[in-house]
C-alpha positions as CSV (number, residue, x, y, z in Angstrom):
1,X,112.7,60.1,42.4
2,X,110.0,58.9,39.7
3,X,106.8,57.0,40.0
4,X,104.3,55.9,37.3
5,X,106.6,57.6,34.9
6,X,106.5,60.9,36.9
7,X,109.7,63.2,39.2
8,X,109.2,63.7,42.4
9,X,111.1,66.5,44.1
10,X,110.6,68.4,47.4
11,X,110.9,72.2,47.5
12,X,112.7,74.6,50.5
13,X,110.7,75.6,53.7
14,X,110.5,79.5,52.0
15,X,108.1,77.4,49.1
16,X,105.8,75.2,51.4
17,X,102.5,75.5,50.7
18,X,101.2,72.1,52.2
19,X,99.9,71.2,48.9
20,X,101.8,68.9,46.2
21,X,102.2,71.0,43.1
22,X,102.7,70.2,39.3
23,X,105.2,72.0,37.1
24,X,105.1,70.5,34.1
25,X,106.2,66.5,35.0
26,X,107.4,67.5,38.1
27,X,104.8,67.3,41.2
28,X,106.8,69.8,43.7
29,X,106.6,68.7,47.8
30,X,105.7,71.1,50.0
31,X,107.7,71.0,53.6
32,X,105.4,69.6,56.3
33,X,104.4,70.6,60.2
34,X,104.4,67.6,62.8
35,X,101.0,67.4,65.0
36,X,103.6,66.5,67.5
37,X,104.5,70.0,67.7
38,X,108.1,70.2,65.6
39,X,108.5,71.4,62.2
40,X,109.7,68.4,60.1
41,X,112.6,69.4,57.2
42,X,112.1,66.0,55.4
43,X,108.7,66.1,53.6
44,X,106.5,63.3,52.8
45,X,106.8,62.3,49.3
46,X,105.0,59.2,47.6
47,X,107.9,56.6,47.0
48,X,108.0,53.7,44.4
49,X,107.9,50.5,46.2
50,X,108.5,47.9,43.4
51,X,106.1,46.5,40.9
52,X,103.7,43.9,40.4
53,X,104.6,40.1,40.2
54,X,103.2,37.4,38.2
55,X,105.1,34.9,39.7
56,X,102.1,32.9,41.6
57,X,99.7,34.8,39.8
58,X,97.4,38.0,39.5
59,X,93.9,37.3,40.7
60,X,90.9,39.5,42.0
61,X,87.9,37.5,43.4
62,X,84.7,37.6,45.3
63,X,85.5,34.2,47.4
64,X,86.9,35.2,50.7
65,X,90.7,34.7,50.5
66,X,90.9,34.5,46.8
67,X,92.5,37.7,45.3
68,X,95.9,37.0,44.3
69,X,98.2,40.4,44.4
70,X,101.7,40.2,44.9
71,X,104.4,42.9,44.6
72,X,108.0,42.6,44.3
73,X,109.9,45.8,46.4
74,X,113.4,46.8,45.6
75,X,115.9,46.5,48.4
76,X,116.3,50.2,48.5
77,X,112.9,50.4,50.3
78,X,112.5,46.8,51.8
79,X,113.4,48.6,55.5
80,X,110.7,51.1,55.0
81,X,107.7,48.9,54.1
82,X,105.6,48.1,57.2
83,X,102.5,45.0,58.1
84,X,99.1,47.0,57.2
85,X,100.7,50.4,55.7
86,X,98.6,51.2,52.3
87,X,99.6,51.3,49.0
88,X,98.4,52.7,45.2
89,X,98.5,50.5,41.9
90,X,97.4,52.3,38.5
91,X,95.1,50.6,36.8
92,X,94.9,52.8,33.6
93,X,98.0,54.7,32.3
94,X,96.5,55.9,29.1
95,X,97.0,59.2,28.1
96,X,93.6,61.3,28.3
97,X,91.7,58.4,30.2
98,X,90.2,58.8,33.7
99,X,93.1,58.5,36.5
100,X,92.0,54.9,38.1
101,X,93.6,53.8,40.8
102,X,93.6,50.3,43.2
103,X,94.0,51.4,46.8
104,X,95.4,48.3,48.7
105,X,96.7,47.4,52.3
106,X,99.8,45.1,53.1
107,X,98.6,42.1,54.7
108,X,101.7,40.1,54.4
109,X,105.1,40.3,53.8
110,X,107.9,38.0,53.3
111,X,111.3,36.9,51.6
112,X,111.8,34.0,49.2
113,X,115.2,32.8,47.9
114,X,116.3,33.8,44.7
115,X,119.0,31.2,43.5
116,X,118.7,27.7,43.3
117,X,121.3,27.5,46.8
118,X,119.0,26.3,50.2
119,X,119.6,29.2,52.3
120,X,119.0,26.4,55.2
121,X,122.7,24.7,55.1
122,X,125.6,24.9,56.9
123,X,127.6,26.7,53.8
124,X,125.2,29.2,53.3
125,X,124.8,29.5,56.7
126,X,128.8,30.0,57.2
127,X,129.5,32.2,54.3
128,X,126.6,34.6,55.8
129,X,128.2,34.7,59.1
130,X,131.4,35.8,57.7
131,X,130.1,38.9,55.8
132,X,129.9,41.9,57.9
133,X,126.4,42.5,56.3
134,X,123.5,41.2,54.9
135,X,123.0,41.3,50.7
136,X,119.3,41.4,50.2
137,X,119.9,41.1,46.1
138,X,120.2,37.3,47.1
139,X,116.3,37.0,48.1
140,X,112.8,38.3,47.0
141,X,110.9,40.6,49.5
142,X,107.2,40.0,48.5
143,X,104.5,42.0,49.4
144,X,101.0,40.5,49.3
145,X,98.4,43.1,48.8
146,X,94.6,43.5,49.9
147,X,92.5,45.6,48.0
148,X,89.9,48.0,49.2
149,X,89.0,50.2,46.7
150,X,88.9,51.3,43.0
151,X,89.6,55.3,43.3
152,X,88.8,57.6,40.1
153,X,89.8,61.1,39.8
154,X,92.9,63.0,40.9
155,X,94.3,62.0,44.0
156,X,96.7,65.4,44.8
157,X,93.7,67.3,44.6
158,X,90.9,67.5,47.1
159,X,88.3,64.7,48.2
160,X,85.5,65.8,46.6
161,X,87.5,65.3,43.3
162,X,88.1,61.5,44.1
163,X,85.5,58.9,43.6
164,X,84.9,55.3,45.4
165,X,83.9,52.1,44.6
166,X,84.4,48.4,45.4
167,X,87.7,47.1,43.4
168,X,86.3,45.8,39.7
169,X,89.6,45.8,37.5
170,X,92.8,43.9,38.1
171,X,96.0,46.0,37.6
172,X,98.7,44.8,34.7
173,X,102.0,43.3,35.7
174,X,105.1,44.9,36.3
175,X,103.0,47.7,37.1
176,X,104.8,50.4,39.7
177,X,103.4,50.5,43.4
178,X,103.3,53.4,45.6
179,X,102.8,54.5,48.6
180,X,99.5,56.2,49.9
181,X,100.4,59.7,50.8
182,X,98.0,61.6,49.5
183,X,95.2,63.1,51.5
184,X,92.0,62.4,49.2
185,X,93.3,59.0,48.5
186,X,93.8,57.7,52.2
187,X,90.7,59.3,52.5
188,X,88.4,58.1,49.9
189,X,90.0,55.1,49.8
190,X,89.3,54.2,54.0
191,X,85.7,56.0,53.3
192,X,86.8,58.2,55.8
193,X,84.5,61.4,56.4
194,X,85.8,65.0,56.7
195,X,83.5,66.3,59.2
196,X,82.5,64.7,62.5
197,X,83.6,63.6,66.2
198,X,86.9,63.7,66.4
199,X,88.6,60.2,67.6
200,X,92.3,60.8,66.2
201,X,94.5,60.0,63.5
202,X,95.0,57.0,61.3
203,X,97.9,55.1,62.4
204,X,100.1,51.9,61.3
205,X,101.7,49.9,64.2
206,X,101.3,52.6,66.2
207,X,102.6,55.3,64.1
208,X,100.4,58.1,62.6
209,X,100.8,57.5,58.8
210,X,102.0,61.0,57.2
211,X,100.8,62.5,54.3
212,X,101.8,65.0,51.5
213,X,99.1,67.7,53.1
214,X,99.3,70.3,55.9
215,X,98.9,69.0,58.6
216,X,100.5,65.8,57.6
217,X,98.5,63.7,59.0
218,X,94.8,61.8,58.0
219,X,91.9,62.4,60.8
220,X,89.6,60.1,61.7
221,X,86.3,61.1,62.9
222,X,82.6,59.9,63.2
223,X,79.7,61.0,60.9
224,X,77.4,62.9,63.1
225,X,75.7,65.7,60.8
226,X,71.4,65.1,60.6
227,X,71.9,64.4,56.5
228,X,74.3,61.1,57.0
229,X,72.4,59.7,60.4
230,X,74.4,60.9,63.3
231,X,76.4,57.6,64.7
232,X,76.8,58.9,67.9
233,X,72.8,57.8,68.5
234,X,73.5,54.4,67.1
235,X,75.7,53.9,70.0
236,X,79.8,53.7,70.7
237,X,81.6,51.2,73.2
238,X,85.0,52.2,74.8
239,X,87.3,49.1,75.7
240,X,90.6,49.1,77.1
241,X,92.6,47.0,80.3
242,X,93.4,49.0,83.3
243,X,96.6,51.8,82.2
244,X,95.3,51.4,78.4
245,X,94.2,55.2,78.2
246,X,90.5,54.1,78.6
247,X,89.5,57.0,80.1
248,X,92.1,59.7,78.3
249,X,90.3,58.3,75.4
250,X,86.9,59.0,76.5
251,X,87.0,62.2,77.6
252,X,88.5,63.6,74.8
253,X,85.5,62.2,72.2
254,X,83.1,62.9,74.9
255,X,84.2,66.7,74.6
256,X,83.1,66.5,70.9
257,X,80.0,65.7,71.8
258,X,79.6,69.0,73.5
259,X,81.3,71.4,71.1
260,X,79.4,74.9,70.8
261,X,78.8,74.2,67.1
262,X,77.3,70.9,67.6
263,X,73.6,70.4,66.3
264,X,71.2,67.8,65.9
265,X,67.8,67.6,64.4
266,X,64.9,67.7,66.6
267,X,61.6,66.8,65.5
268,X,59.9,69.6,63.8
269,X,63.3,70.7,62.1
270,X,64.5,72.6,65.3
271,X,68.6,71.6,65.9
272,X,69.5,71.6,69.4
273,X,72.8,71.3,71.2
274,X,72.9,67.5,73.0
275,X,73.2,67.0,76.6
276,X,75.4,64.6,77.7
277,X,74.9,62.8,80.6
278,X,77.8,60.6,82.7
279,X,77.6,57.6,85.2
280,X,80.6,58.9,86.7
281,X,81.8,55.6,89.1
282,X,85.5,57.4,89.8
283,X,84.2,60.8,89.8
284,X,86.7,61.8,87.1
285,X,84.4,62.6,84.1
286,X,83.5,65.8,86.2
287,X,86.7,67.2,85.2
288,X,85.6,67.7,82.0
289,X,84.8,71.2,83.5
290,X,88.3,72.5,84.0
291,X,90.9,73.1,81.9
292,X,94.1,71.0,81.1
293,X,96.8,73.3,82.4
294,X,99.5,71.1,80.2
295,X,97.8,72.7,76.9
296,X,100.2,75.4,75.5
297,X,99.5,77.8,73.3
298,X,101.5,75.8,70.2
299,X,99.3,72.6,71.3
300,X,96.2,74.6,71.4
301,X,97.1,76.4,68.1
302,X,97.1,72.8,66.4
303,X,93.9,71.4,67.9
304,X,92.3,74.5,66.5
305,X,93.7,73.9,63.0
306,X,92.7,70.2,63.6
307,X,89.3,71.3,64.3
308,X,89.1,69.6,67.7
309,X,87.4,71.2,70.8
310,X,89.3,71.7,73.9
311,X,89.0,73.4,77.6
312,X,87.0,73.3,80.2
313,X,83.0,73.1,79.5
314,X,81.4,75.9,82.2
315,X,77.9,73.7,81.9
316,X,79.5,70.9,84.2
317,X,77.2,69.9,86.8
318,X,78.0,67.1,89.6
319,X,74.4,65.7,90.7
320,X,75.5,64.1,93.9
321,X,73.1,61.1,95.1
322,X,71.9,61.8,98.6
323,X,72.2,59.0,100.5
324,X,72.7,58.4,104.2
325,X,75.8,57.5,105.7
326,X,77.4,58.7,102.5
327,X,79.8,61.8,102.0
328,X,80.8,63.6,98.9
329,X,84.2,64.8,98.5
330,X,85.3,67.1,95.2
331,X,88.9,67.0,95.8
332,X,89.6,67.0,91.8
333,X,87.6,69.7,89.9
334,X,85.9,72.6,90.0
335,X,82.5,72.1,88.8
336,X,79.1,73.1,90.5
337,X,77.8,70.4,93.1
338,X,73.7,69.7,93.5
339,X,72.5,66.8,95.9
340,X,69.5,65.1,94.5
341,X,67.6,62.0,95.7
342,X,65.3,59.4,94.2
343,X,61.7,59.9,94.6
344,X,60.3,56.3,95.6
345,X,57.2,57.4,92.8
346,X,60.1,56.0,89.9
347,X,59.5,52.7,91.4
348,X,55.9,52.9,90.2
349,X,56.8,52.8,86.7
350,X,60.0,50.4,87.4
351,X,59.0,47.7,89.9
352,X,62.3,45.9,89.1
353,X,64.5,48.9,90.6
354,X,63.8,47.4,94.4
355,X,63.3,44.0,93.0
356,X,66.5,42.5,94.3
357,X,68.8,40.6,92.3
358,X,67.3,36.5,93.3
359,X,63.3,37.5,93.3
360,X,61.6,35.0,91.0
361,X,58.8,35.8,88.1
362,X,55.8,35.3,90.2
363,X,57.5,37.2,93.3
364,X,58.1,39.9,91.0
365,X,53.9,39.9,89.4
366,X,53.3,40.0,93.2
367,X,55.3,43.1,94.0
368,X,53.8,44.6,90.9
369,X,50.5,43.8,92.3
370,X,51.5,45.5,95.8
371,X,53.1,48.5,94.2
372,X,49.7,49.3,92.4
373,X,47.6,48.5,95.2
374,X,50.1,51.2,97.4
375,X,50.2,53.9,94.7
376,X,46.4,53.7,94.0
377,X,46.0,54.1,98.5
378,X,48.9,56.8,99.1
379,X,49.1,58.8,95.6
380,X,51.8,59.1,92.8
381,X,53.9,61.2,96.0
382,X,53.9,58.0,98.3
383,X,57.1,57.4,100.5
384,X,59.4,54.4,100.5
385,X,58.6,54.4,104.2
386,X,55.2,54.6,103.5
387,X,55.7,51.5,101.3
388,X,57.4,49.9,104.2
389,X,54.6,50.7,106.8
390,X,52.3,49.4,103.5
391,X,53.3,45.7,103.9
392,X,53.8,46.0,107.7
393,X,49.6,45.4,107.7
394,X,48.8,41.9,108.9
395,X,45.7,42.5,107.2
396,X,46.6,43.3,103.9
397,X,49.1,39.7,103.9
398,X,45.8,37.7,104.9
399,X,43.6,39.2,102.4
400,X,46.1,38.7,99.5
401,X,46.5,35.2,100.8
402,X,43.0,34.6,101.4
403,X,41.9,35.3,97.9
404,X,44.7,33.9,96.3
405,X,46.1,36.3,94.5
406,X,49.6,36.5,96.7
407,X,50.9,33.4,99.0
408,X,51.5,34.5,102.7
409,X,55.1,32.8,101.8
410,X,55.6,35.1,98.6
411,X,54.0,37.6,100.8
412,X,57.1,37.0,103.3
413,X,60.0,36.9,100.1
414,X,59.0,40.2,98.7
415,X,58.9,42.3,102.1
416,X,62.6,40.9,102.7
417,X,64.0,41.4,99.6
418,X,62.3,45.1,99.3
419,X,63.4,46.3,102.9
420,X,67.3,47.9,102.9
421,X,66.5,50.8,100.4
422,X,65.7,53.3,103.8
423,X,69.0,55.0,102.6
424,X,68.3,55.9,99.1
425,X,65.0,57.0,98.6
426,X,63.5,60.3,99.5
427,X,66.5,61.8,101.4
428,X,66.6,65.3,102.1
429,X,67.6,66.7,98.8
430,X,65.5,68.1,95.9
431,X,63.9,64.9,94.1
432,X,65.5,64.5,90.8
433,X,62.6,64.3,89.1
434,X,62.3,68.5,90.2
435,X,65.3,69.1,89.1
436,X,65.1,68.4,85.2
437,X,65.6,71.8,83.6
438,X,69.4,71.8,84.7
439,X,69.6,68.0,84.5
440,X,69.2,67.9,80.9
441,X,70.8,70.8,79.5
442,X,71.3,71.4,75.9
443,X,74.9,72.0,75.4
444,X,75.7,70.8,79.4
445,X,76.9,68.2,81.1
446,X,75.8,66.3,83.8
447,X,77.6,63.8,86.0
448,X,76.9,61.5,88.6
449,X,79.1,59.7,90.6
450,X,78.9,56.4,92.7
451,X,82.1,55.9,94.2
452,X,81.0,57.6,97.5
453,X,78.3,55.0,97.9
454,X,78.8,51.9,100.0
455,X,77.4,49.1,98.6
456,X,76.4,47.7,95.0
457,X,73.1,47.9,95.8
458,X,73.0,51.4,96.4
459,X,74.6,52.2,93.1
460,X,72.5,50.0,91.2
461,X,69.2,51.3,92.4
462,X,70.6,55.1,91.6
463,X,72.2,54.3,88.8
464,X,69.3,52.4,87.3
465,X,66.7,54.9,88.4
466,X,68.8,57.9,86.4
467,X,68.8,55.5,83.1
468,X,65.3,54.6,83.4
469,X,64.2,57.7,83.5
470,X,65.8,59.0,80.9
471,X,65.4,56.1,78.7
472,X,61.3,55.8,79.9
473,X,60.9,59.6,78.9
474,X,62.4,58.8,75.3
475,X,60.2,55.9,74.6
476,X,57.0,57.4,75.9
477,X,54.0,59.0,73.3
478,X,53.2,61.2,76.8
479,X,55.9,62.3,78.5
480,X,56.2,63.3,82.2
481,X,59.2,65.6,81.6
482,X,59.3,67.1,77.6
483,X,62.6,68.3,78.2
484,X,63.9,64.6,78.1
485,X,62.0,63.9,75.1
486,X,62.9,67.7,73.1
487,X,66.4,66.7,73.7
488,X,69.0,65.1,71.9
489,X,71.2,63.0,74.9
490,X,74.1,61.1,75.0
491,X,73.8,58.5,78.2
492,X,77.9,57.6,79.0
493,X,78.1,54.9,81.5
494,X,81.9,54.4,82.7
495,X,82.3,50.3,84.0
496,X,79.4,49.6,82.0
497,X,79.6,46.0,82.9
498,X,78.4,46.7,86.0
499,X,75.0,47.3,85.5
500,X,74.2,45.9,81.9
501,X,75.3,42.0,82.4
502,X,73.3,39.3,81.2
503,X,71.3,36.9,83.6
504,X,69.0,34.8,84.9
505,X,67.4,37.6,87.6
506,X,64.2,39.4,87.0
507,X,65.7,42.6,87.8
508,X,68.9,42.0,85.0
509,X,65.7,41.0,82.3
510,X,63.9,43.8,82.9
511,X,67.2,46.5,82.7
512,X,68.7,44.4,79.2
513,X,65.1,44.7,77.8
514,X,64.4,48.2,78.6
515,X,68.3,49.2,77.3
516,X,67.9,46.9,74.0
517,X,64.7,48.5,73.2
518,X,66.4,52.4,73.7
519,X,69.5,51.0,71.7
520,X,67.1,50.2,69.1
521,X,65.1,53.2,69.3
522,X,68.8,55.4,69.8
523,X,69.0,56.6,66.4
524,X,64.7,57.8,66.0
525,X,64.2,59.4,69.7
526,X,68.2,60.5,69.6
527,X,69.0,58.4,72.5
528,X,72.9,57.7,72.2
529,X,74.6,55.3,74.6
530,X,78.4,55.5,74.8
531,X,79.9,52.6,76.6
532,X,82.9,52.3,78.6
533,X,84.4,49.3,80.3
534,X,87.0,46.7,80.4
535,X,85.2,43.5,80.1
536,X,83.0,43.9,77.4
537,X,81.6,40.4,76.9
538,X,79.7,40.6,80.2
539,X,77.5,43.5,78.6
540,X,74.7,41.8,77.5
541,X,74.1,40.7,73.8
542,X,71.1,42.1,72.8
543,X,72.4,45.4,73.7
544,X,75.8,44.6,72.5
545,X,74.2,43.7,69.0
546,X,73.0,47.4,68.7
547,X,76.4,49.1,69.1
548,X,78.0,50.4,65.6
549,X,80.9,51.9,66.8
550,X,84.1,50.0,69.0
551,X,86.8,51.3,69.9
552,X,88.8,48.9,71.3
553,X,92.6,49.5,73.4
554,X,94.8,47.5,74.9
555,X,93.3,44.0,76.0
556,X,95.4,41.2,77.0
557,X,92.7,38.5,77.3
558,X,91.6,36.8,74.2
559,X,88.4,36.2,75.6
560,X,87.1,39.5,75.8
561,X,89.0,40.4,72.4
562,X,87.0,37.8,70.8
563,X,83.8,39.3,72.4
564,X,84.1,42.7,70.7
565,X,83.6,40.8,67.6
566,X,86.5,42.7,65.7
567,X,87.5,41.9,62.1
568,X,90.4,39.1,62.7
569,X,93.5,41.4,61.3
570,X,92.3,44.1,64.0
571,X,91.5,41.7,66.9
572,X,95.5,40.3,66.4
573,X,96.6,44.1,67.0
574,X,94.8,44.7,70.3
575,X,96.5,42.9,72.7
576,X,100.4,45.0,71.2
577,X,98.5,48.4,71.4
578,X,100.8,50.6,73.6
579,X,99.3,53.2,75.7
580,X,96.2,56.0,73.4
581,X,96.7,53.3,70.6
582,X,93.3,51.8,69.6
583,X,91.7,50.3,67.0
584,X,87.9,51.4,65.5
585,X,85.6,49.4,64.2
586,X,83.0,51.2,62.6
587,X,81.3,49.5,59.4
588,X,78.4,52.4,58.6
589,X,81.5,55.0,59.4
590,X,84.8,53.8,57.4
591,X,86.8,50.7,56.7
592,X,88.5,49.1,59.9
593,X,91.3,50.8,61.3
594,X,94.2,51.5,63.9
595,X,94.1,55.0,65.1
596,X,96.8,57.0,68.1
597,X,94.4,59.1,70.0
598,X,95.6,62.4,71.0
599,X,98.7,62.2,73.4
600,X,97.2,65.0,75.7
601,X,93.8,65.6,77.2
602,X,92.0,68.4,76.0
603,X,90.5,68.8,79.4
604,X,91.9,67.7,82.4
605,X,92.7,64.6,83.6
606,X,94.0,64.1,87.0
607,X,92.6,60.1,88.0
608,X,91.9,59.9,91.7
């Protein structure tokens, strides 16, 4: 086959080399592996599509919606071009000149008629039910094409050889299209980086778009190295309907996070492995400890040749809230249990944690008033029941009246919306706050999960207390706890929506201010907060706003698809995603893309 004046032939398995090679005019294929696990016979070679059309045009614009680029493909290849599949146009053909290239995406395709004959009568209509098949040579199968990049440099060589920049030249008509194949091309031209998290592999309606290298197939991962501003700590969301592979998904970039080889600058220079840290509402995230027994050797061969980490992590912790009435059951991993309760002396620092979800501003000044006065009597170490006992002194309620500083009625709203937390704080187990050495481990993973607990206002004021102190200790100029602030933590919070929605109550003001100001400090302290949920408009906008990364699976509801605030060719794909399909949006990362996530765990994953 030829291209741009140039054979293409493909070489037997003994010759593969998983590189394209040049003998003379002739670039050679290589035969190519399959991810999937088979060895493919057919390699992947770059076929000519058609050429360029003038017929309504050739125009490259800055106004939105004005570039103009058509193709005309032959009918030999009409069944092979797809919606969104990318494509190369020379733009210089000179001999001795710079290789430039325009890298494009299909954004539309359609037929016109050729002949002057309406294909809309009833003799055409007759005379095409008669044939036994269709003759495309009749019509015009037009390709319109969106450009996305200028590329210099030789594409069948590596990356590094290719440079990038925003598309400046308009190709000449008639001129030969191809398809992308080539690794540094899909690449550069997608601004794709080499190293990073690992998400998965760049896909077109659904299908993971092959390539003329070994492996055949074009990675997508996140920046996260100190020099290009890890993206990690400027924070990832995780949506997806119920059966979308939500969770698949997250586990398997959340083991990234956690590879031995992953560093991040501290202050002072030092790197240092992250902690990750997991509101764990189905308790499944603790199975990142064990190993997926479906992995077989030839699957864990590729992930290794991929790059991606797999297995078990040993430094799995569960830290199980102790609260009465409550029991624990690990009936779906293997990793180390610790109880832990919540010292009441976090509410010192975080009135709004026992606030109640309907106490008003001036209720809320007065329990801040109370909390001081209680602290300042009893000590940093003072009790909930202490607290309780506190406000059971008449005197105190006709002192605070009598001076005016609290209303016997406010008095009265506070001490009922305050009492029902006997079952949370200061249970039997080891204070949380004692336990921060193997809370926040460098290279470990905690977990902590709510679904034992009975009510949601037992998980809020646990879950709450956990993020607050984390995100209090990263703020801070003195910290209580320097191991918070030394280091580098990821804070994953599974159904999300649950404790970061927008409203009207002090004690939602006080959470979305104190999680907009760590999402804005994320990236500075690194403080990274990876989202998961399936209703992500009811995350609150100000945090929302501070989220660079989306990775968005199957939604079928057009509201929350709109709320992800997804370029509009993306949004149209989520609600067709099948099952580990997704779609990232990622502007400081790489252009817009669909992505198939890896079809097996690489720990386990057994939901409960």
């Amino acid at each position: 086959m030829t291209f741009d004046g140039v054979r293409w032939r493909q070489i037997d398995a003994g010759k593969a080399t998983g590189k394209p090679q040049r003998d003379g005019g002739t670039i050679i294929m290589s035969e190519l592996g399959d991810f999937d696990g088979e060895t493919t016979a057919n390699a992947v070679a770059a076929r000519s599509l058609g050429t360029l059309t003038v017929r309504e045009g050739l125009r490259l614009s800055e106004e939105q919606g004005g570039n103009r680029i058509e193709a005309y493909i032959t009918p030999d290849h009409r069944d092979e071009i797809r919606l969104r599949s990318y494509v190369s146009v020379p733009l210089n053909q000179d001999k001795g000149s710079p290789e430039e290239r325009l890298f494009c995406r299909i954004e539309s395709i359609k037929y016109d008629h050729e002949f002057a004959t309406d294909d809309a009568t009833a003799v055409h209509a007759q005379r095409a039910m008669d044939r036994d098949s269709i003759d495309e040579r009749d019509y015009k199968f037009i390709a319109s094409l969106h450009p996305i990049a200028t590329l210099t440099g030789d594409i069948t060589g590596t990356v590094d050889s290719v440079e990038r920049r925003q598309p400046d030249r308009l190709p000449k008509p008639d001129t030969i299209v191809r398809e992308a194949v080539f690794d540094a091309e899909l690449k550069r031209g997608l601004k794709l980086p080499g190293e990073g998290l690992f998400v998965g592999h760049l896909a077109v309606s659904g299908e993971k778009v092959r390539t003329a290298a070994e492996p055949p197939t074009v990675d997508y991962r996140l920046r996260d190295t100190s020099a290009t501003d890890p993206l990690v700590f400027r924070h990832l969301l995780i949506a997806g309907g119920t059966g979308s592979g939500k969770t698949h998904a997250a586990k398997n970039l959340l083991r990234q996070i956690v590879s031995e080889e992953r560093r991040y600058e501290m202050h002072g220079g030092r790197q240092v492995r992250p902690a990750l840290i997991i509101i764990d509402p189905q308790d499944e995230y603790a199975q990142l400890h064990d190993d997926n027994q479906y992995l077989d050797d030839t699957y864990r061969r590729k992930l290794v040749r991929e790059d991606v980490a797999f297995d078990g992590v040993d430094e799995t912790t569960v830290f199980v809230p102790d609260v009465a009435r409550t029991s624990y059951e690990a009936n779906n991993h293997r990793a180390e249990q610790r109880a832990f309760t919540i010292p009441f002396s976090l509410v010192r620092r975080n009135p709004w944690l026992i606030a109640g979800g309907d106490l008003k501003d001036h209720q809320y000044n007065a329990l801040t008033l109370l909390l001081d006065r209680f602290f300042n009597s009893h000590g940093p170490t003072g009790t909930y029941q202490e607290f309780r006992d506190f406000l059971d002194d008449p005197e105190l309620k006709a002192d605070l009246d009598t001076s005016g500083r609290v209303h016997e009625a406010t008095f009265d709203a506070i001490k009922r919306r305050v009492l029902g937390f006997d079952a949370v704080f200061d249970q039997g187990a080891t204070p949380i706050t004692e336990q921060i050495p193997s809370f926040v481990r460098p290279g470990g993973i905690s977990t902590i999960p709510t679904y034992h607990l009975e009510g949601r206002r037992q998980r809020m004021a646990i879950v709450l207390a956990i993020s607050s102190l984390i995100v209090d200790e990263k703020l801070t100029s003195d910290p209580t706890y320097p191991r918070i602030g030394e280091t580098p933590i990821i804070l994953a919070m599974d159904e999300a929506h649950n404790y970061l929605a927008e409203s009207d109550t002090v004690q939602a003001r006080r959470t979305i201010g104190k999680f907009t100001e760590a999402a804005k400090q994320g990236r500075k302290e690194r403080l990274g907060l990876a989202l998961v949920t399936q209703d992500p408009g009811d995350i609150a906008e100000p945090i929302f706003k501070q989220i660079n990364t989306r990775i968005a699976l199957n939604l079928a509801d057009e509201d929350v698809i709109s709320s992800l605030n997804l370029p509009s060719s993306l949004a149209a794909q989520v609600p067709d995603l099948e099952r580990g399909r997704m779609v990232v949006h990622s502007p400081d990362n790489a252009e817009s893309v669909q992505v198939v996530g890896l079809d097996r765990c690489v720990v386990k994953h057994d939901p409960r």
